[in-house]
DRENDO-1510 file (C-alpha; in Angstrom, 1 decimal, always signed):
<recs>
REC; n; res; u; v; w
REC; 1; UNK; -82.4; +24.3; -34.2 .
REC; 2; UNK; -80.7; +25.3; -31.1 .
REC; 3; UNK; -77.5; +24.0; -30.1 .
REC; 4; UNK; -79.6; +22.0; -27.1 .
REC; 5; UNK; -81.6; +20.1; -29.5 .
REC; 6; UNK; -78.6; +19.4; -31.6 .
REC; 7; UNK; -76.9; +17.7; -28.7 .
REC; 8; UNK; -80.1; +16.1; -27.0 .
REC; 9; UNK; -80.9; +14.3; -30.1 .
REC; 10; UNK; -77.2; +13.5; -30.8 .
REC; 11; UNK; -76.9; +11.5; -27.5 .
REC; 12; UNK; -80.7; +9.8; -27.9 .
REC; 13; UNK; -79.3; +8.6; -31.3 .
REC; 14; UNK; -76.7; +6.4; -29.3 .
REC; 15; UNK; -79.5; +4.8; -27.4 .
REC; 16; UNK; -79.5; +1.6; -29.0 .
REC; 17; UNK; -76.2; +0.8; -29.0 .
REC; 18; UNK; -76.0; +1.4; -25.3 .
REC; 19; UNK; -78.3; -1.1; -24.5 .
REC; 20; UNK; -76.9; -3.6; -27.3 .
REC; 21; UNK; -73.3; -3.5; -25.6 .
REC; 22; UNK; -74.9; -2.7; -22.2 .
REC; 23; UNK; -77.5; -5.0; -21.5 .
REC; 24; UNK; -76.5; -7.5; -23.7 .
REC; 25; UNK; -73.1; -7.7; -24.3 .
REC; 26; UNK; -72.9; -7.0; -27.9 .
REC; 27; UNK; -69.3; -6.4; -28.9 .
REC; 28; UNK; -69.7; -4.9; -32.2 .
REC; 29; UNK; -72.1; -2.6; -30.5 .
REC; 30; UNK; -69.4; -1.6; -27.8 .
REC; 31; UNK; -67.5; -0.2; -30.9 .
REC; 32; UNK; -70.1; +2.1; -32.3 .
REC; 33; UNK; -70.2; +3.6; -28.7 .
REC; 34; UNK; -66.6; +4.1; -29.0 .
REC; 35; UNK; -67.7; +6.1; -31.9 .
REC; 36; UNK; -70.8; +7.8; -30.5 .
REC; 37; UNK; -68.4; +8.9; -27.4 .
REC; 38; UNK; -65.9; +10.8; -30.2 .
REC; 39; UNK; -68.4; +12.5; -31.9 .
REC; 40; UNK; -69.8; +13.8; -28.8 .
REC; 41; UNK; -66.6; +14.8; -27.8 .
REC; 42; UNK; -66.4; +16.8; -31.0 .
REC; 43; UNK; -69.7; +18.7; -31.0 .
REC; 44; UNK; -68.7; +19.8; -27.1 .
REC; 45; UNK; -65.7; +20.9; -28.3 .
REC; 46; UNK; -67.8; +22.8; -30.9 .
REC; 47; UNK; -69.8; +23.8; -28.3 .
REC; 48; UNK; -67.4; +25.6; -26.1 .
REC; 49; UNK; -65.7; +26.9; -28.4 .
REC; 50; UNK; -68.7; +28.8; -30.2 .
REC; 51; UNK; -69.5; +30.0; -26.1 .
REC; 52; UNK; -65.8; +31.2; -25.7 .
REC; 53; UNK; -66.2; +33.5; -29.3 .
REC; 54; UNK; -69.5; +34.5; -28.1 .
REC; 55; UNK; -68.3; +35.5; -24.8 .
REC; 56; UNK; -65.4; +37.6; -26.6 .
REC; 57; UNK; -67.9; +39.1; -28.5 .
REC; 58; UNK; -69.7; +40.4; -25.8 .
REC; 59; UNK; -65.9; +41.3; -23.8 .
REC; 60; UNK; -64.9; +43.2; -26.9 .
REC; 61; UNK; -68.2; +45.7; -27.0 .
REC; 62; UNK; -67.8; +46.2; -23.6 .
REC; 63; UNK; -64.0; +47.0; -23.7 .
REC; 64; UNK; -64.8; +49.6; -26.5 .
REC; 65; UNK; -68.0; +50.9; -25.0 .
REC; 66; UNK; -65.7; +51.3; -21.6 .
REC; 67; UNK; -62.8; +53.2; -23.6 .
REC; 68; UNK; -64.7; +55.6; -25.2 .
REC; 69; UNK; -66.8; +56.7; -21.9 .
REC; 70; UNK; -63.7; +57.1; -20.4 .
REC; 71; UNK; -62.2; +59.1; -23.4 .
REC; 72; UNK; -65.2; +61.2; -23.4 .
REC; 73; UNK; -64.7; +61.9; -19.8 .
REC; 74; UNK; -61.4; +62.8; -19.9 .
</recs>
């Protein structure tokens, strides 16, 4: 499952509380969207962070693909 999916169907799970607290006022259902709002926080967090080490990733093999052309030239 990509990470897309993950989050689409996350935020579609909240739906009903939205329109519970939304539309019709439901406190109890303001809460869970409290909660719904912290756990997305969370999975972005996840999120970027997994971009940031895959980004590194590609940084490093370029760093050491960089170095050893150079060394090579030298």
């Amino acid at each position: 499952m990509s990470r897309f999916t993950e989050l689409l169907e996350l935020v579609q799970s909240f739906e009903k509380d939205f329109i519970k607290f939304y539309d019709k006022g439901n406190k109890s259902a303001g809460t869970r969207v409290r909660k719904h709002m912290a756990d997305l926080k969370r999975k972005a967090q996840e999120i970027r962070v997994e971009v940031q080490e895959i980004k590194g990733v590609g940084k490093q093999q370029e760093g050491t693909t960089s170095e050893s052309s150079q060394t090579t030239e030298n």
